[in-house]
Each structure stands twice: as C-alpha cells, then as structure tokens.
C-alpha positions, 0 to 999 in steps of 0.5 A, a space after each residue: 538507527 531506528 526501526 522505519 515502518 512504512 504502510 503503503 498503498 498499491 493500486 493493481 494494474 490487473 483488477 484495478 483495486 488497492 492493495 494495503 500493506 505494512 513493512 519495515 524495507 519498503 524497498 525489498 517489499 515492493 520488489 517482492 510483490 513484483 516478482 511475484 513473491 506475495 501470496 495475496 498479490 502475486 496474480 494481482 501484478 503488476 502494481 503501481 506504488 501510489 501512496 506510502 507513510 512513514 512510522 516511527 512507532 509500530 503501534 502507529 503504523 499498525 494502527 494506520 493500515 488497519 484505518 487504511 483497510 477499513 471501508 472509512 479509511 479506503 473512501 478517504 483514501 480513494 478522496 485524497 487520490 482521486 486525480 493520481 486515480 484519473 491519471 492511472 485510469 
C-alpha cells in the first residue's frame, strides 16, 4: 500500500487561529495535538479539525501546506471556510 500524506488545518479554540500541519497518520496526529504532545500547539488546545487534503506524492502535499502557510494561501483558505467560520465563531 502506499504512503498517505495528509495536510490539515486546525482551527484553535483558545486563540481562535489556524493551525497548518502535515502527517502521514492523521489519526495519531490529531490525537497528539489533544493531549497536548505538539510543542507549537500544545497551549493552543483545544482544537477543532476543519479542513484536511489527502496526497499521494510527498513533494505535493509538502508543496500544498507550504501555499496553506503563506498569507495568499490562509486568505484563500479563510474564503473557502468562511461559513464553517461562522459556525465556530
């Protein structure tokens, strides 16, 4: 079977921002972020999974989360969400 790779969008219950990552277990990942195992998001909890993209080639999903982080990529993303926004806010 191949390699999945997954970049996801978190949205920060706390601060009310996103957070951008990148996984091959997006399960496991998530899991970490709750109990609080990821340095740069552990006093951000809790979160709420609100986007994720699925990657068969590394080189795609690398190049995705990179877009995602920049501040073209949070706009669009922030556009394409704006009603889940709503909802959470």
């Amino acid at each position: 079977m191949k390699e999945r790779f997954y970049v996801y969008i978190l949205f920060s219950i706390t601060d009310q921002k996103f957070y951008t990552g990148f996984t091959t277990d997006l399960r496991e990942r998530l899991q970490q972020h709750a109990r609080g195992e990821v340095p740069s998001t552990k006093l951000r909890r809790p979160f709420q999974l609100i986007h994720y993209e699925y990657f068969i080639n590394l080189e795609d999903a690398k190049a995705r989360e990179v877009f995602l982080k920049s501040g073209f990529g949070r706009n669009q993303l922030k556009q394409a969400l704006k009603r889940t926004m709503g909802e959470l806010l």
